[in-house]
C-alpha positions in Angstrom: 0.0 0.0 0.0 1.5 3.7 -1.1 2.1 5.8 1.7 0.5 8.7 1.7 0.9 12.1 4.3 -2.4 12.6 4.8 -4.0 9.3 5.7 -2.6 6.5 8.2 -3.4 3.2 8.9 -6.0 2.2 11.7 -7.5 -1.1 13.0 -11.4 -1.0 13.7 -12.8 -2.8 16.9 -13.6 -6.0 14.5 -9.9 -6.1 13.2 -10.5 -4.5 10.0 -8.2 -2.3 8.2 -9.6 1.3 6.8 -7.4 4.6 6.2 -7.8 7.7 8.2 -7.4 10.8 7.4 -4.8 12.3 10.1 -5.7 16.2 11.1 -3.4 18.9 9.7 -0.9 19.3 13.1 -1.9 23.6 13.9 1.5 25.3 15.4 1.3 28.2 17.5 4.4 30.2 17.1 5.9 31.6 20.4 8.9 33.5 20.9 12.3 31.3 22.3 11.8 29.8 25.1 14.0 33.4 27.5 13.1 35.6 24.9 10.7 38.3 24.8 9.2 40.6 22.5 9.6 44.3 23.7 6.2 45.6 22.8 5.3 49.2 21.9 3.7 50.1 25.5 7.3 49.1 26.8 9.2 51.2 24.6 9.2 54.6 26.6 11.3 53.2 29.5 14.0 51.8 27.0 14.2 55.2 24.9 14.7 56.9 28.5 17.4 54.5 29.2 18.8 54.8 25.9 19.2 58.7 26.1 20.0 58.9 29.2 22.8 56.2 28.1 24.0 58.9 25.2 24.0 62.0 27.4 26.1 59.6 30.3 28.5 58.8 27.6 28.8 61.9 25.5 29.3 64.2 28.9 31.8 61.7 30.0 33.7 61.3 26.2 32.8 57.9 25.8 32.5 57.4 21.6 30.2 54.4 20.6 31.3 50.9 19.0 29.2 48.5 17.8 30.8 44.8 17.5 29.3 42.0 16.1 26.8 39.7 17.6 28.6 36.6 16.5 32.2 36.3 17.5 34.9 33.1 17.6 33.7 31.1 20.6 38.3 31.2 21.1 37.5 34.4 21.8 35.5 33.4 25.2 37.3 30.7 26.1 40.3 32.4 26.0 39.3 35.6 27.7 36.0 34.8 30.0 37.6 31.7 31.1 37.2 28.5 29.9 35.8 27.1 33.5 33.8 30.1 33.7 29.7 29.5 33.6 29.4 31.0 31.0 31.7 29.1 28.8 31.0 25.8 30.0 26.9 26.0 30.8 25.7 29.2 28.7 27.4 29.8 25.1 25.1 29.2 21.8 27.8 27.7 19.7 26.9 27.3 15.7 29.3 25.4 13.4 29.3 27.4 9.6 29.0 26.0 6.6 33.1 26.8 6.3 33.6 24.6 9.6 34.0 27.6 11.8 33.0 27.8 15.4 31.3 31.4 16.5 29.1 32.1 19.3 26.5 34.4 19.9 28.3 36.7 22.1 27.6 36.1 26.2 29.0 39.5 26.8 31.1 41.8 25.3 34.6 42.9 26.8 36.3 40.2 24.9 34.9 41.3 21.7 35.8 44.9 22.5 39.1 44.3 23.1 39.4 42.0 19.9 38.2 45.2 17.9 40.7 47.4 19.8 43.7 45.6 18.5 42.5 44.5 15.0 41.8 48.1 14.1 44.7 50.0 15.3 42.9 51.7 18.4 45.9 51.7 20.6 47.8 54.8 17.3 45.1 56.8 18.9 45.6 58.9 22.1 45.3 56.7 25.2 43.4 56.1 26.9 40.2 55.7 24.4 37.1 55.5 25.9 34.4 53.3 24.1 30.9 52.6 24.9 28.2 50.1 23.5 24.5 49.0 23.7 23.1 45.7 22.4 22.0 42.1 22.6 23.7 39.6 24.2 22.9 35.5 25.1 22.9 32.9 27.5 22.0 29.6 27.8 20.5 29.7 31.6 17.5 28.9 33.2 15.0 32.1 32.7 13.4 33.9 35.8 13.1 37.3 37.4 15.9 39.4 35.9 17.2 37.0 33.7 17.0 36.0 30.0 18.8 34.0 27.1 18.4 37.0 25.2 19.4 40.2 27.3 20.5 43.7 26.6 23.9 45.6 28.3 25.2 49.0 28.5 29.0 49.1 28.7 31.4 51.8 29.6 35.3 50.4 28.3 38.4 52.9 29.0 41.2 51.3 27.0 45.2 51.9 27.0 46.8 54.1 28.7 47.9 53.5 32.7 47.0 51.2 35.1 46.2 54.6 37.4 43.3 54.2 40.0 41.6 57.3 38.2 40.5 55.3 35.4 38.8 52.3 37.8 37.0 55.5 39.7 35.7 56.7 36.5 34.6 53.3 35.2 32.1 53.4 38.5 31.4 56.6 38.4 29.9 56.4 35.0 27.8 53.7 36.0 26.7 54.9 39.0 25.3 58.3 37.6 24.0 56.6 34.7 21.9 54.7 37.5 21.4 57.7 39.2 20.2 59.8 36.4 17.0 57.6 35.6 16.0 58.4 39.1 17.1 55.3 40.5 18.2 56.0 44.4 19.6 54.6 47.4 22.4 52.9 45.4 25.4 50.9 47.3 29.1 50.3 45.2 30.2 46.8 46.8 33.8 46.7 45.7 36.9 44.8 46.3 41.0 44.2 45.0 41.4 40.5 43.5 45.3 41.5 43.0 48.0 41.0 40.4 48.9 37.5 39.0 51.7 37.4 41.7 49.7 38.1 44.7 47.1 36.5 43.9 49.6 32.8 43.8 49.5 33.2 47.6 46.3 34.0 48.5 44.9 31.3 45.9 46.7 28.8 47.8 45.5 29.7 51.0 42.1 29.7 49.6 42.4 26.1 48.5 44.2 25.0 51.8 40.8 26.6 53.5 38.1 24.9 51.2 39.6 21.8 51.2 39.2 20.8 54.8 35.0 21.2 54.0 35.1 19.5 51.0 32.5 16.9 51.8 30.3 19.4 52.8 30.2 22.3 50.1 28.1 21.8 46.7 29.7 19.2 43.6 30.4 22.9 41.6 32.9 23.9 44.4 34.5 20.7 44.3 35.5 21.0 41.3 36.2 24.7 41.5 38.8 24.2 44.1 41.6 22.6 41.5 40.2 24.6 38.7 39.0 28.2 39.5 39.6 28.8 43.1 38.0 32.7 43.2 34.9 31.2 42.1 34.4 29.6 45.3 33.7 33.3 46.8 31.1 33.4 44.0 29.0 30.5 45.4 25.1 30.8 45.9 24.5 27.6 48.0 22.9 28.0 51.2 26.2 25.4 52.7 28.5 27.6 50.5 27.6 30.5 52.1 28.6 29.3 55.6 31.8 28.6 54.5 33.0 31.3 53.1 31.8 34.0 55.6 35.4 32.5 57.4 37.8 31.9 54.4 40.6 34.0 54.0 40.1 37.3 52.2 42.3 38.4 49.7 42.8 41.4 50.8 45.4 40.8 53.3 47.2 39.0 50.6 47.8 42.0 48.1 51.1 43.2 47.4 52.5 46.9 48.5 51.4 47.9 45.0 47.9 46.6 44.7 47.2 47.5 48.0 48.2 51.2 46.8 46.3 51.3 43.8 43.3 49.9 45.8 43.6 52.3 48.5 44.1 55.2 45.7 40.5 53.9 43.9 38.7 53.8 47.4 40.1 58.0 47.8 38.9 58.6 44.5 34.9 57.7 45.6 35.7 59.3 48.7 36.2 62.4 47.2 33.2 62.0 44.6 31.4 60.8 48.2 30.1 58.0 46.5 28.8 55.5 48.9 30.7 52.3 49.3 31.2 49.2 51.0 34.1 46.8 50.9 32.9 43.4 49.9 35.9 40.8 50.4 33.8 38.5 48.5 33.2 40.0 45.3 35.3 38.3 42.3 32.6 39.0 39.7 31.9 35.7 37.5 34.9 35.8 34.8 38.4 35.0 34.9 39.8 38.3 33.0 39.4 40.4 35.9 42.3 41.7 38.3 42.6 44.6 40.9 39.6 46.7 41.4 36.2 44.6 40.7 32.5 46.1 41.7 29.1 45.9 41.6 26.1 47.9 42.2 22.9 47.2 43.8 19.8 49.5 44.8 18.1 49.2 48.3 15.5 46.8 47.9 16.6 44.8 45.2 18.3 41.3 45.3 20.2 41.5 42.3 23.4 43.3 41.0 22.1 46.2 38.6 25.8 46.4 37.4 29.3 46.3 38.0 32.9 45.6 36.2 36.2 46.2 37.3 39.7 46.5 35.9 41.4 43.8 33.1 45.0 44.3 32.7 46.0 40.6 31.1 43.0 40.4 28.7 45.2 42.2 25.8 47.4 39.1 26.1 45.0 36.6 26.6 43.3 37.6 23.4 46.3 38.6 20.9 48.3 35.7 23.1 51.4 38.1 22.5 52.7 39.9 25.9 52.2 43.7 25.6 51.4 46.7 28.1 48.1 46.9 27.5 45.9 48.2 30.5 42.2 48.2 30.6 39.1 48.8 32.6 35.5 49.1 32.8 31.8 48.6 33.8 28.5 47.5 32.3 24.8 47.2 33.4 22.1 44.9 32.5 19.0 46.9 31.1 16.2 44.5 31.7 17.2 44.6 35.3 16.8 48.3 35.5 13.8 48.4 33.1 12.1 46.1 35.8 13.4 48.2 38.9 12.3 51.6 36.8 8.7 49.8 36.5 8.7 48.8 40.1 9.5 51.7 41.4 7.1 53.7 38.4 9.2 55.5 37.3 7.8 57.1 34.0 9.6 56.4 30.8 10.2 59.6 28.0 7.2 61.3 26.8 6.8 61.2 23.5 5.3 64.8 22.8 1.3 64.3 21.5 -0.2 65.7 18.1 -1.7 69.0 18.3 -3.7 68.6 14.6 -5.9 66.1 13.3 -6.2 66.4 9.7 -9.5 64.9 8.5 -9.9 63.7 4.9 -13.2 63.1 3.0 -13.7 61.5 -0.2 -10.5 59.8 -2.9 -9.0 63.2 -4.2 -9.1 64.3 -1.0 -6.9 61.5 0.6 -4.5 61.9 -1.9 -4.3 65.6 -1.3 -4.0 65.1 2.6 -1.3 62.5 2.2 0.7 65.2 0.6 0.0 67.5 2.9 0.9 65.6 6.0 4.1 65.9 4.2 4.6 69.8 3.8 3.4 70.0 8.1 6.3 67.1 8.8 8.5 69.6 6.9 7.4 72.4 9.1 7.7 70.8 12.4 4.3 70.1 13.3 2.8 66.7 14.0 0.3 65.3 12.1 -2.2 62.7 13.5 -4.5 61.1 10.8 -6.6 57.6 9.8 -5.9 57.5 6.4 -8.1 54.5 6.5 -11.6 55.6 8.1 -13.9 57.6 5.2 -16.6 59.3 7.4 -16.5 63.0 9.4 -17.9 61.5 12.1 -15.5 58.5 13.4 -12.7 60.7 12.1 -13.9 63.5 14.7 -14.3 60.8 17.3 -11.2 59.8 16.9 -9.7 63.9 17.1 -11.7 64.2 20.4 -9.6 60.7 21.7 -6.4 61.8 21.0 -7.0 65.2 22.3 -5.6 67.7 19.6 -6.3 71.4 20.1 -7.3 71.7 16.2 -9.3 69.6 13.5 -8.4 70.0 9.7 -11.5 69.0 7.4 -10.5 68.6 3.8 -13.6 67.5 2.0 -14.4 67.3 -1.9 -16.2 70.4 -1.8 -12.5 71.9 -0.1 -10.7 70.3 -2.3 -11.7 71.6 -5.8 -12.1 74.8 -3.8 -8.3 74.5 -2.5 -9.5 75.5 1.2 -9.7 73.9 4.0 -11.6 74.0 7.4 -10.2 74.6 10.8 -11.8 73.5 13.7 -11.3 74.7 17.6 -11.7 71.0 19.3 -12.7 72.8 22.7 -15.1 75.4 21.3 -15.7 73.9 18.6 -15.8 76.8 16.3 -14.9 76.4 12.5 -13.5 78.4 10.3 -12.6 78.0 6.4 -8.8 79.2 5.0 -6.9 79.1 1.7 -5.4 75.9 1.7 -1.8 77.0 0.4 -1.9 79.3 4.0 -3.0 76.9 6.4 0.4 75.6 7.7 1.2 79.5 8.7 -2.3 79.5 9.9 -2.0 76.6 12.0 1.5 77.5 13.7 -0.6 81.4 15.0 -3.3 79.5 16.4 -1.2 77.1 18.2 1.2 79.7 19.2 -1.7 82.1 20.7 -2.9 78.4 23.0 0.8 77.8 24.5 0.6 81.6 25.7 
C-alpha cells in the first residue's frame, strides 16, 4: 500500500483495516523559550534609558562601538575563562557551513578588546574610551531578571595607565547613569582580586581553606577548588555560604602595590562621596578580571544592577602576545533596570502628542491630505490622521480621543475649492482658510494656546 501524508493506517474494533485521514498538526508560534518581545507600550522606559545612556557617555567622552553579535567562541574561552559559567553551561555555539565555530556573544569585553587591536585603536591617544548597547545570550534557566536574550550597556576605558583614576571613573559612569534615571539609594560593593603574583599566595590559602569542608560544600565547588579557586567566593548555595563568611580574604594578601592602587580607587569615591562598602567576597563571575572589581545594587533589590572592574591581562589573553596593555570598565544589565524603573514607576520619555488632526473626506481628498501631512512634517508640526476611516464622524471621534487642540476637514467640496476647514476641538468653532496658507495659519493658532 502507497504511503501517503495525509492518511494513516487504523484497525477497527472487529480487526478490519480502513485509512484515516490524520488532522493537519496547527503550530502556535511563540517567541524562544527566554526571549521576549519588547512591545510598543514598553518602549518609553528603553528610549529613556537609551538617552540617558547617550548623554552619560557623550558628557563623559565615551565614543560608541558597535561589534558583532557573532564572535569566535576562542574568543571566550580564551578571555571569560574556559571554566567560567558561561563558557562551559551558557554559550550558543553554531558550526558554519566553512567549519567555523562562533558564538552568539555572552557579553562583550572580549569582543571589545578584539576590535581594539585588530583596528589600530591603541595609534590613537590613550586612553580611548568606548561605549556600546546591544543584545547579548545565554543559555541559563529564565526567571526574574534573567534571560537567554538580554540587553547591556558598557562603559570600556582602554590603554593608557594602570592609574586608579581610570577604575573610579569606570564606576562613576555607572553609577550616575543609574542615578540619572532616578534610581536611588544605590550601594558600590567593591573589592581588590590583586595582580597574578599576589594572587599565587592567597589562591593557595584559599584552596588549603576549602579543602578541609570539601565533603560538605556543593559538587560545583569541588571541582572549582583545582580549577578556579576565586569562584568559590562566587557560590550561591545555602552550605556555601557558611563557608565562606570564614575563608581568608584576599585582601590581606595583596602586594605593596595593589594595595596602593586599591587604596588610591577607594580615595577617589571618597572624594566623589560616592557610597561604598568593601565586599571581600566579590570576584565577579569571569576570569579576566584583576585589581579593582564592583558591583552595584539599589536598596530593595536582590540583584546586582551592574558592575565591572579593571582587566589588565585580557590584551594578552586575546592577541596571546605579551604587551602593556591596561584596561578597565563597567556594564549594566538593562532589563534589570527596566524592571526596577517599573517597580518603582518610574515614567519612561514622553513622547510629545499631536496637536492637529487632519481629517480627509472623499478619494482626491486623501491623496491631497497625504501630501500635505508631508509639507506639516517639513514644518515641524505633528500630524495625527486615519488614512483608512472615510466618514466625518468617526474621524472626529477619533480627534476628540487623542485630544488635539485643532481639527483639519478637507472635504471634496474643499478640495476643488483649494480650502480647508479649521476647527477649535474645545469650542468647537470652525472656520474655512486658503489651503496653500494653512500651515502659517496653523503654527498662529497654536502659538496664541501655549501663551
Amino acid at each position: 500500500m502507497p504511503k501517503s501524508s495525509k492518511s494513516k493506517i487504523k484497525k477497527t474494533s472487529k480487526g478490519k483495516v480502513k485509512n484515516v485521514k490524520s488532522k493537519k498538526e496547527k503550530k502556535t508560534f511563540q517567541s524562544p523559550k527566554g526571549m521576549r518581545d519588547i512591545l510598543p507600550s514598553e518602549q518609553s522606559q528603553w528610549e529613556k534609558l537609551r538617552k540617558t545612556v547617550i548623554e552619560t557617555a557623550n558628557f563623559y567622552n565615551f565614543s560608541r562601538i558597535d561589534t558583532p553579535i557573532l564572535e569566535d567562541v576562542e574568543i571566550f574561552k580564551r578571555g571569560t575563562g574556559i571554566y567560567t559559567d558561561i563558557v562551559e553551561k551558557q554559550m550558543f555555539v553554531l558550526k558554519t557551513k566553512g567549519r567555523d565555530y562562533l558564538a552568539l556573544r555572552p557579553e562583550n569585553t572580549p569582543g571589545i578588546v578584539r576590535a581594539y587591536f585588530e583596528n589600530g585603536l591603541s595609534r590613537f591617544a590613550q586612553p580611548i574610551k568606548l561605549y556600546y548597547f546591544g543584545p547579548f545570550f545565554r543559555y541559563e534557566q529564565p526567571q526574574f531578571g534573567r534571560y537567554r536574550q538580554f540587553h547591556q550597556v558598557g562603559f570600556e576605558i582602554l590603554g593608557g595607565e594602570d592609574n586608579p583614576i581610570y577604575d573610579a571613573q569606570a564606576i562613576l559612569t555607572l553609577f550616575r547613569l543609574i542615578e540619572d534615571l532616578k534610581i536611588k539609594n544605590l550601594t558600590i560593593q567593591i573589592n581588590s582580586l590583586g595582580c597574578k603574583n599576589c594572587r599565587t599566595a592567597y589562591t593557595k590559602k584559599l584552596q588549603e581553606y576549602y579543602r578541609k569542608f570539601s565533603s560538605k560544600i556543593c559538587k560545583d565547588c569541588r571541582r572549582r577548588i583545582s580549577l578556579n579557586p576565586l569562584r568559590l567566593l562566587d557560590c550561591k548555595n545555602e552550605n556555601c555560604k557558611e563557608i565562606k563568611e570564614q575563608a581568608p580574604t584576599i585582601i590581606d594578601f595583596l602586594c605593596s602595590s595593589c594595595r596602593s592602587h586599591f587604596r588610591g580607587v577607594l580615595e577617589y569615591l571618597d572624594e566623589l562621596e560616592l557610597p561604598y562598602v568593601l565586599n571581600p567576597c566579590l570576584v565577579r563571575g569571569l576570569d579576566y578580571y584583576n585589581r579593582t572589581v564592583f558591583e552595584i545594587t539599589a536598596e530593595g533589590y536582590d540583584l546586582s544592577l551592574g558592575g565591572g572592574g579593571r582587566f589588565d591581562y585580557l590584551g594578552e589573553l586575546i592577541t596571546g602576545k605579551k604587551n602593556s596593555f591596561r584596561a578597565v570598565g563597567s556594564s549594566l544589565g538593562v532589563e534589570r533596570i527596566i524592571e526596577l524603573m517599573n517597580a518603582k514607576e518610574i515614567k519612561g520619555l514622553t513622547v510629545p502628542k499631536a496637536k492637529v488632526f487632519l481629517i480627509q473626506i472623499g478619494k482626491p481628498a486623501k491623496k491631497r491630505a497625504f501630501s500635505l501631512i508631508e509639507e506639516f512634517r517639513n514644518a515641524g508640526i505633528k500630524v495625527v490622521e486615519s488614512l483608512g476611516k472615510e466618514s466625518l464622524k468617526s474621524q472626529l471621534k477619533l480627534a476628540d480621543k487623542e485630544k488635539v487642540e485643532l481639527a483639519l476637514i478637507l472635504g471634496q467640496k474643499e478640495f476643488f475649492e483649494e480650502s480647508i476647514i479649521i476647527r477649535d476641538m474645545k469650542s468647537g468653532v470652525q472656520e474655512t482658510a486658503p489651503l496653500n496658507k494653512v500651515i502659517d495659519i496653523v503654527k498662529r493658532k497654536l502659538k496664541k494656546k501655549t501663551k
